[in-house]
C-alpha positions as CSV (number, residue, x, y, z in Angstrom):
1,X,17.8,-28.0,10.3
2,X,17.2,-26.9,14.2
3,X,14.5,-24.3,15.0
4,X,17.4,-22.1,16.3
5,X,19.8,-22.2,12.8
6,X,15.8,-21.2,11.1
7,X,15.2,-18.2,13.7
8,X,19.1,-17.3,12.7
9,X,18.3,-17.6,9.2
10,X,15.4,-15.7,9.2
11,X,16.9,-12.7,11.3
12,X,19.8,-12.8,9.1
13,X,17.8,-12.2,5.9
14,X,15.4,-9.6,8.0
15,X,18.3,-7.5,8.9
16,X,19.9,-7.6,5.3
17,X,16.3,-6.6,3.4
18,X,15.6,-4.2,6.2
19,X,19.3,-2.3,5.6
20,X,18.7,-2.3,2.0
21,X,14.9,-0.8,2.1
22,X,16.4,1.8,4.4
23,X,19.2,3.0,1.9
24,X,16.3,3.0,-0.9
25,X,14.1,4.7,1.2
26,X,16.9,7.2,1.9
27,X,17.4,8.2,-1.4
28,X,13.6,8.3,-2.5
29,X,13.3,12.3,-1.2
30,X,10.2,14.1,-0.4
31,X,8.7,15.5,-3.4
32,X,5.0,16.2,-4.5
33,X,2.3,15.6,-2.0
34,X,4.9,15.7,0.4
35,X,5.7,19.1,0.4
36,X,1.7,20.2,0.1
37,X,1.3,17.8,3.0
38,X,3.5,20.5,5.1
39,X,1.0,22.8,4.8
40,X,-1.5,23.7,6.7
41,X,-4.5,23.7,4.7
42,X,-7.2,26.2,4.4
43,X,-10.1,26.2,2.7
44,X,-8.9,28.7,0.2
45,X,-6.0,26.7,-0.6
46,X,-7.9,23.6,-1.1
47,X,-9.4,25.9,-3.6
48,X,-6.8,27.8,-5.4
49,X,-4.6,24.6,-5.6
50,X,-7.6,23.5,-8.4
51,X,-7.6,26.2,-9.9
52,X,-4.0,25.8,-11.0
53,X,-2.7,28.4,-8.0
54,X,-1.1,28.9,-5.1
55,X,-3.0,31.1,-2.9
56,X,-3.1,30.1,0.8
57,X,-0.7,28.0,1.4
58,X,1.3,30.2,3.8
59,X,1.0,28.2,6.9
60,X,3.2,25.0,7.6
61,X,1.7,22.3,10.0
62,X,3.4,23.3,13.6
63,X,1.8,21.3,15.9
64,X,-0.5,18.1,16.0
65,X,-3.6,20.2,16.7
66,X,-2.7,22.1,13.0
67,X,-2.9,18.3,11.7
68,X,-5.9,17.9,12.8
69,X,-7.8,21.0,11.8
70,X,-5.9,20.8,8.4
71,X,-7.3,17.0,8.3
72,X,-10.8,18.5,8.8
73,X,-10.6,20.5,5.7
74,X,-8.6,18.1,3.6
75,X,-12.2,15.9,4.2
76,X,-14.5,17.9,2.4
77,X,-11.9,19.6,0.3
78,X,-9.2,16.9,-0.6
79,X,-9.4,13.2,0.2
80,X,-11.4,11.0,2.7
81,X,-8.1,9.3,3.4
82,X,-8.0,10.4,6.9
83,X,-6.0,8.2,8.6
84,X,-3.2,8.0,6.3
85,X,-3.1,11.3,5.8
86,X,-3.1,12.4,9.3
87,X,0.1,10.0,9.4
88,X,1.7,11.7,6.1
89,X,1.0,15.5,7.6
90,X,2.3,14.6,11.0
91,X,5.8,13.5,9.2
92,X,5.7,15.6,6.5
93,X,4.9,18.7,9.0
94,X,6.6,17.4,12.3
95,X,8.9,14.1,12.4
96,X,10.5,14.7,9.3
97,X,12.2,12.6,6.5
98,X,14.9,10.5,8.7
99,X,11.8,9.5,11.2
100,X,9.5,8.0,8.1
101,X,12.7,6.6,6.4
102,X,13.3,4.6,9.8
103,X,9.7,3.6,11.2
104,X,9.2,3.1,7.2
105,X,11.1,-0.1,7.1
106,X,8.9,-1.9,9.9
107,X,6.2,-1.5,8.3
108,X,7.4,-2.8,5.5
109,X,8.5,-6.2,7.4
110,X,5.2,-6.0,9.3
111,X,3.5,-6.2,6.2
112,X,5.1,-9.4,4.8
113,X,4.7,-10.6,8.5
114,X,1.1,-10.0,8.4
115,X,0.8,-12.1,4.8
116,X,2.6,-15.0,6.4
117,X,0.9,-15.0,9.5
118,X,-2.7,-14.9,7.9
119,X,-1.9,-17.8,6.2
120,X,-1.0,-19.7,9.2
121,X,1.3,-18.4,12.5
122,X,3.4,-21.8,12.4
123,X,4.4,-20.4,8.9
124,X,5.9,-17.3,10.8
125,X,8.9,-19.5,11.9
126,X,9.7,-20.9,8.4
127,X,12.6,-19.4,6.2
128,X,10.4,-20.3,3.1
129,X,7.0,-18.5,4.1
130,X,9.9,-15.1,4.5
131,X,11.3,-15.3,1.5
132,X,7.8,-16.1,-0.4
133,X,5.9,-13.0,0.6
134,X,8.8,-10.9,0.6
135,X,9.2,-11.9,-3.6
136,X,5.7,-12.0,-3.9
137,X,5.2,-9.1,-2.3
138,X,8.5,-7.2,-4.1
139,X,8.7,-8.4,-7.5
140,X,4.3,-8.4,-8.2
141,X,2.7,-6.0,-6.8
142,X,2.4,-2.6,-8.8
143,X,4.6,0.1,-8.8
144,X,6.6,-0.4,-6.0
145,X,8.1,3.2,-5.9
146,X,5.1,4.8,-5.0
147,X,3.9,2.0,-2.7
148,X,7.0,1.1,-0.4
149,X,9.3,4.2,-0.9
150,X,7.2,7.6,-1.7
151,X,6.0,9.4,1.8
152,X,3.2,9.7,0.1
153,X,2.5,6.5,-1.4
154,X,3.9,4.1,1.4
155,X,1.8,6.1,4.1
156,X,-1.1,5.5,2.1
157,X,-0.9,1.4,0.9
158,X,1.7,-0.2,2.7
159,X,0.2,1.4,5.9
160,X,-3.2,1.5,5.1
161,X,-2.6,-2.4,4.4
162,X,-0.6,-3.3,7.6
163,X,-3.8,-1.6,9.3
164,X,-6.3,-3.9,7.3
165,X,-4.6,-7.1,7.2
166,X,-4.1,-6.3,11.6
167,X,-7.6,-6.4,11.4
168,X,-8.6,-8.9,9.2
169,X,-6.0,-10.8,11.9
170,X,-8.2,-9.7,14.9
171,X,-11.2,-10.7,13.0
172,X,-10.4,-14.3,12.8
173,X,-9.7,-13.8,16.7
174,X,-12.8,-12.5,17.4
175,X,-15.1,-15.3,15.6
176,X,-14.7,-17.8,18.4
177,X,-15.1,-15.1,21.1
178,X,-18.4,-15.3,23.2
179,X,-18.7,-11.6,25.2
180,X,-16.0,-9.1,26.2
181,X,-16.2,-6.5,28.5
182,X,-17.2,-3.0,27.4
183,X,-13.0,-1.5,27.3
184,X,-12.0,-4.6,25.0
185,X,-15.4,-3.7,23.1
186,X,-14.3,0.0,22.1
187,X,-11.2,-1.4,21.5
188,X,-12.2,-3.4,19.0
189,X,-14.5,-0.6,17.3
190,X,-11.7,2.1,17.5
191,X,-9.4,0.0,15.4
192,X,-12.4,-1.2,13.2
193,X,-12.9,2.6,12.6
194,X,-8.9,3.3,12.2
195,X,-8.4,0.7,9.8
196,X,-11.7,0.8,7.8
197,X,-10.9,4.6,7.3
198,X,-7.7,4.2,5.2
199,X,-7.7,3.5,1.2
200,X,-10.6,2.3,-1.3
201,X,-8.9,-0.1,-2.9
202,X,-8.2,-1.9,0.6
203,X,-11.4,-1.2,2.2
204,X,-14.1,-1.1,-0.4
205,X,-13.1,-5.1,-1.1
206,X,-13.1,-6.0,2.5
207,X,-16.1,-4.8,3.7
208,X,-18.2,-5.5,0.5
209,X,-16.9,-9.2,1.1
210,X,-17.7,-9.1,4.9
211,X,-21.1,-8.1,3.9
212,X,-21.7,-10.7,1.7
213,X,-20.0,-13.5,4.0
214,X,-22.7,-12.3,6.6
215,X,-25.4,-12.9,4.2
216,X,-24.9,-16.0,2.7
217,X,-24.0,-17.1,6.6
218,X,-27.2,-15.3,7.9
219,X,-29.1,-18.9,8.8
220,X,-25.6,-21.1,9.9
221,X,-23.8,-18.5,12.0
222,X,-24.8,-15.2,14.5
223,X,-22.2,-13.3,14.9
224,X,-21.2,-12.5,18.7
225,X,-21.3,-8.8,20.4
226,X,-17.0,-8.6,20.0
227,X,-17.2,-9.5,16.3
228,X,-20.5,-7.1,16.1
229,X,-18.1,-4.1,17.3
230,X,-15.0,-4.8,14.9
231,X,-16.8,-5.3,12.0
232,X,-19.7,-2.1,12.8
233,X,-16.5,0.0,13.4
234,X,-15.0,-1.1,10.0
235,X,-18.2,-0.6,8.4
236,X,-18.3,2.9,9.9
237,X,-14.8,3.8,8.8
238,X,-15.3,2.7,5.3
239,X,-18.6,4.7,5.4
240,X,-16.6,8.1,6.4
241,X,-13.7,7.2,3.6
242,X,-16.5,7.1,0.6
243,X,-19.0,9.5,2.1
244,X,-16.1,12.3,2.1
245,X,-17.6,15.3,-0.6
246,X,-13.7,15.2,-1.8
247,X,-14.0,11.4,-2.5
248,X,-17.2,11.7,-4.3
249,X,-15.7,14.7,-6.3
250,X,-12.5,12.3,-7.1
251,X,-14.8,9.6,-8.3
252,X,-16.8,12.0,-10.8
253,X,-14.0,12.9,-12.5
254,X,-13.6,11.2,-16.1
255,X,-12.3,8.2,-16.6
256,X,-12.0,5.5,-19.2
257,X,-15.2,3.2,-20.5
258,X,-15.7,0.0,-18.7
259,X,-13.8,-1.7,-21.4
260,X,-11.0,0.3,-21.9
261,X,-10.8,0.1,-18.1
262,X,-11.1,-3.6,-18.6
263,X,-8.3,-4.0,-21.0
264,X,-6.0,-1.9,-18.6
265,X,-6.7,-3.6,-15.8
266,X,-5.9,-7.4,-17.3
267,X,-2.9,-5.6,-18.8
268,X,-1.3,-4.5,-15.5
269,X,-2.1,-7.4,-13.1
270,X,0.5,-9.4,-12.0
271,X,0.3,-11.5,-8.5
272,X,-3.6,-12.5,-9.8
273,X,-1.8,-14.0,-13.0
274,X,0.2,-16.2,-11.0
275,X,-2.6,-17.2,-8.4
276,X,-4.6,-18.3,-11.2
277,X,-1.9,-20.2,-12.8
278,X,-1.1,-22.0,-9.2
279,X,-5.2,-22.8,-8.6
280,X,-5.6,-24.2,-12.7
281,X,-2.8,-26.4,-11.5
282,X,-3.9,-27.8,-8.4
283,X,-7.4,-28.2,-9.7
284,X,-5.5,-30.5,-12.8
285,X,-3.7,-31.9,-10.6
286,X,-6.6,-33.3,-7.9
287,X,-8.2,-34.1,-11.1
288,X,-5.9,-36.4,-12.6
289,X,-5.5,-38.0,-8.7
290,X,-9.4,-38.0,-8.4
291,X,-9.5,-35.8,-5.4
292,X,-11.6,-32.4,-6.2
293,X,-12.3,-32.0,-2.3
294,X,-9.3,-30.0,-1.4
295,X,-9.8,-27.2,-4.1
296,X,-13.1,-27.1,-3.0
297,X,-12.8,-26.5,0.8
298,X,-9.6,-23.8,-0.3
299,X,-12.3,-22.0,-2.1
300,X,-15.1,-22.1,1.2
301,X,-12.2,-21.7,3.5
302,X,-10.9,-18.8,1.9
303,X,-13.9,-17.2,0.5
304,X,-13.5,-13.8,2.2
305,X,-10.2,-12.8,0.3
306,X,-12.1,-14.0,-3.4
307,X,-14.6,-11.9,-2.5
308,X,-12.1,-8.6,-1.5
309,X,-10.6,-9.4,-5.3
310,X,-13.6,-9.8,-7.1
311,X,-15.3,-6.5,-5.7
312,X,-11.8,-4.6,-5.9
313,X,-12.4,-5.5,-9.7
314,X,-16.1,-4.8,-10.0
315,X,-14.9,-1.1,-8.4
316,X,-12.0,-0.4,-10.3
317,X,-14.4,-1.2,-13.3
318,X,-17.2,1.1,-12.3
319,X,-15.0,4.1,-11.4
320,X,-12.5,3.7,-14.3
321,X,-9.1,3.4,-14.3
322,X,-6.8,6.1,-12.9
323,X,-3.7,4.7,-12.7
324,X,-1.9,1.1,-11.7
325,X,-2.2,2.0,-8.0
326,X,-5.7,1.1,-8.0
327,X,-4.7,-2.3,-8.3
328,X,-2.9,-2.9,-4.9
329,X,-6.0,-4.8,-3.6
330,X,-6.2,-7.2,-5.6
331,X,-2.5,-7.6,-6.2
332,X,-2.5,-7.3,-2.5
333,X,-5.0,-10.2,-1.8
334,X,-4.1,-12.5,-4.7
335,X,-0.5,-12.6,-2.9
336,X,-2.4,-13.6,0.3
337,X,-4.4,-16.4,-1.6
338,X,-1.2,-17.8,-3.1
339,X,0.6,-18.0,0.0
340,X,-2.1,-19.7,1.7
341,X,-2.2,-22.0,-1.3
342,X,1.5,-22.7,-0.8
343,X,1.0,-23.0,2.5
344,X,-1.4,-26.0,1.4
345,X,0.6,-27.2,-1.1
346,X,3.9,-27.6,0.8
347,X,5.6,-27.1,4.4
348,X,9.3,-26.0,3.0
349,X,11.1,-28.8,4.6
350,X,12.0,-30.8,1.4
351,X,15.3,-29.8,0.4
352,X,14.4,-28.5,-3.3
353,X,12.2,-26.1,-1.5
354,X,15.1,-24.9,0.8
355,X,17.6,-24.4,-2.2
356,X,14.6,-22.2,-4.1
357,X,14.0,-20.3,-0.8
358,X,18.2,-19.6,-1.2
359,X,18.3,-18.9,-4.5
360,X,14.8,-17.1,-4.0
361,X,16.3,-15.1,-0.8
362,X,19.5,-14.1,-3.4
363,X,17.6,-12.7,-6.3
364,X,16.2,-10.4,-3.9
365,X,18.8,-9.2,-1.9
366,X,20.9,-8.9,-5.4
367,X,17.8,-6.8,-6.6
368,X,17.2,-4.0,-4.1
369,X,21.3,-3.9,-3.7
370,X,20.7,-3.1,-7.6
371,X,18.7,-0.9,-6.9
372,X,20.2,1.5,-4.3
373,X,23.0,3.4,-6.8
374,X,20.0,4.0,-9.5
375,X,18.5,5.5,-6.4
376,X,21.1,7.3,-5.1
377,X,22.2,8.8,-8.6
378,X,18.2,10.1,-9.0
379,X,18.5,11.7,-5.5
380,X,21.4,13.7,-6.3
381,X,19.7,14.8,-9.3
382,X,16.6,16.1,-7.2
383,X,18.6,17.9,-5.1
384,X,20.8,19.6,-8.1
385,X,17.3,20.3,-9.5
386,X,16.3,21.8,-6.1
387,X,19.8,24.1,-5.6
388,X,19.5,25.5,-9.1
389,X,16.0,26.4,-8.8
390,X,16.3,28.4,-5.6
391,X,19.6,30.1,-7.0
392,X,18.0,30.7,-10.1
393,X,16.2,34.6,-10.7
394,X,13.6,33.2,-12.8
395,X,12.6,30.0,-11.6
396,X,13.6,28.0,-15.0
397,X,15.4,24.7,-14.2
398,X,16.5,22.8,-16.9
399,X,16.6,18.4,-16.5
400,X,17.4,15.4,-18.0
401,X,14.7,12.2,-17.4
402,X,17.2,9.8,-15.6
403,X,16.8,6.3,-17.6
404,X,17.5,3.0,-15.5
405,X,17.2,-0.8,-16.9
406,X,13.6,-2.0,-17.1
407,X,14.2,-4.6,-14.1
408,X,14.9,-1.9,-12.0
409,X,13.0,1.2,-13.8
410,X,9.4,0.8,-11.2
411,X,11.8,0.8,-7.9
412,X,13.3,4.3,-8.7
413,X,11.7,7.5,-7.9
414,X,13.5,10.3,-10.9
415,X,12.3,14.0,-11.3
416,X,10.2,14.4,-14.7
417,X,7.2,11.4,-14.6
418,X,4.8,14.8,-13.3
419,X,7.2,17.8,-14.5
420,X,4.5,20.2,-14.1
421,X,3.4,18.6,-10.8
422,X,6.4,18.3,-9.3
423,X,7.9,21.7,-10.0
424,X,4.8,23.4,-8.6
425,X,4.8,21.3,-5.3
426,X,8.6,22.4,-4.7
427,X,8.3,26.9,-5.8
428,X,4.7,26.4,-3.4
429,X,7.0,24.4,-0.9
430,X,10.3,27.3,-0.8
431,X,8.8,30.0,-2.5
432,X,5.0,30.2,-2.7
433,X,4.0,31.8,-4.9
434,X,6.7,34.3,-5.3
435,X,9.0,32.4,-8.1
436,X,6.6,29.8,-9.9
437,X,9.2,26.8,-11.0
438,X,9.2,26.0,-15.1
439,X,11.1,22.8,-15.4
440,X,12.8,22.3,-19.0
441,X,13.8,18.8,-20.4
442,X,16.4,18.2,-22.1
443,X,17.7,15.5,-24.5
């Protein structure tokens, strides 16, 4: 097959799964977070809003500089997320749905861009390595609602992990590089800082295993002044995420036991599942062909992204389990292993491996197509729920929890999974606190 029918190809399916993420994306609406994120947020919001109130939230974000002053006490208040959340109050505040819902779907594609690339750049021009990460990456990782789709939720992990896998990227770069000058330097610190400063269970992983990488490297390799200044910057970012009196406050809330936490976690992985399948097969297989070298220089040549899962774990374990989102990480970086493994394993050129790309390639397409009426039929839905609510005198909507088939139940967004939540964030959103929302279900 010529290099030009493959660049085809790949466009091809690009432009399809780009046009269907869009249509999903535009009927996931803005609810929740989303609407508080409009806000301006004071310090006696930030307060009221945990006491179960409303008081405060009067102001919505007008300009970039209210982002940023909001930001300031959404740190000690809130969340240490900043840079994510300066993202979600710009567009929730000031570009607006139809901006995110475009801009949403390249990041999307830039994140299964940045999996293939990682595991090699050659790979970037192979149908295959597409059609891998994008199932991988689709079909394993948790909840996919609240990490591709939700304002919220994308801004936050798919994002946060375009920013971290950029600069785990620009790390490998900067390992052979002797001296830069001071411009390139900051540079390199700046987006060190940027992406470092985005979501524990990205960032906690990463820099843990940079840390340890260092020491066990201490007496083979110095690190240069250009790595020095993207790895300090990272450092510092991850510093400012956990060091934020909101995050600490998050972490002490109460959570399960460290087993209970245990058995939740082993019960909601997915991608790690099938990397540890693929590696007790190629270690039976070496074995059985008396070659246990190649296994072995995977593991050293990849130790970095072992390391990101393993402390991900140790983390989740220590602060409990909150919910399956916690989980991206690892999901995240066992999906990066098991690309690279394939990327070991095979170069997509035999012709089973082009018909399992195809059929591969269909399943997806045929999924998120699938998808897109169970999305569209939960929109309308929302927006009933919305209509009644502000026509209604006393705020009380009444709903039925949408039900969709289980292959398709994780990609939906539907009104109900937060009731209480959700209602609140809308009457704050159109009505403060002048006609609280009481949302009824109904058989």
């Amino acid at each position: 097959m010529s290099k030009k029918t493959v660049r085809i190809g790949i466009g091809a399916f690009l432009l399809i799964i780009g046009s269907l993420f869009y249509l999903m994306n535009m009927y996931t609406p803005i609810c929740g977070d989303d609407y508080l994120y409009s806000f301006y947020l004071t310090p006696v919001a930030a307060k009221s809003f945990f006491e179960g109130a409303s008081i405060g939230f009067e102001q919505k974000i007008s300009s970039f500089t209210d982002v940023i002053f909001s930001q300031y006490n959404h740190y000690f208040y809130v969340n240490g997320r900043t840079i994510p959340h300066i993202l979600e109050q710009s567009f929730a505040g000031l570009w607006g749905e139809n901006c995110f819902n475009l801009i949403n779907v390249f990041a999307f594609l830039l994140l299964n861009m940045l999996v293939i690339w990682i595991s090699g750049k050659r790979n970037l021009t192979k149908f295959g390595y597409w059609v891998v990460a994008v199932f991988f990456i689709w079909f394993l990782l948790p909840c996919p609602v609240d990490l591709f789709l939700l304002m919220s939720g994308a801004l936050n992990y798919t994002w946060s992990a375009v920013l971290c896998l950029a600069f785990l990227l620009v790390y490998n770069k900067v390992r052979q590089m002797e001296r830069v000058n001071w411009g390139v330097a900051f540079l390199l610190f700046l987006l060190g800082v940027i992406s470092g400063w985005t979501h524990e269970s990205l960032v906690i992983g990463i820099s843990g295993a940079l840390f340890i990488i260092y020491c066990v490297q201490y007496n083979k390799r110095k690190p240069k002044s250009p790595e020095i200044a993207l790895v300090a910057g990272f450092w510092l970012g991850t510093l400012l995420l956990c060091l934020s009196p909101a995050a600490r406050g998050r972490a002490s809330f109460d959570h399960p036991s460290i087993w209970e936490t245990f058995l939740l976690i082993i019960g909601e992985l997915r991608a790690f599942y099938v990397l540890l399948f693929l590696l007790i097969y190629t270690f039976f297989r070496e074995k059985r062909n008396n070659n246990n070298h190649t296994l072995r220089k995977f593991f050293y040549d990849n130790q970095l992204y072992f390391y990101v899962i393993l402390i991900e774990l140790v983390f989740s374990l220590v602060i409990g389990f909150r919910n399956v989102r916690q989980l991206f990480g690892i999901e995240l970086f066992s999906v990066v292993i098991l690309i690279k493994l394939i990327s070991d394993q095979t170069s997509f050129n035999a012709v089973w491996c082009r018909s399992v790309s195809i059929v591969a390639a269909s399943a997806i397409v045929l999924h998120m197509a699938f998808v897109i009426p169970c999305a569209k039929r939960s929109h309308a839905q929302f927006q009933d729920i919305v209509t009644t609510y502000l026509h209604s005198e006393d705020g009380v909507v009444s709903f039925k929890y949408e039900e969709f088939p289980c292959w398709v139940d994780s990609y939906v967004w539907r009104f109900g999974g937060y009731a209480g939540w959700e209602a609140f964030c809308i009457s704050v959103y159109y009505m403060g606190d002048k006609k609280p929302m009481k949302a009824l279900l109904v058989d």
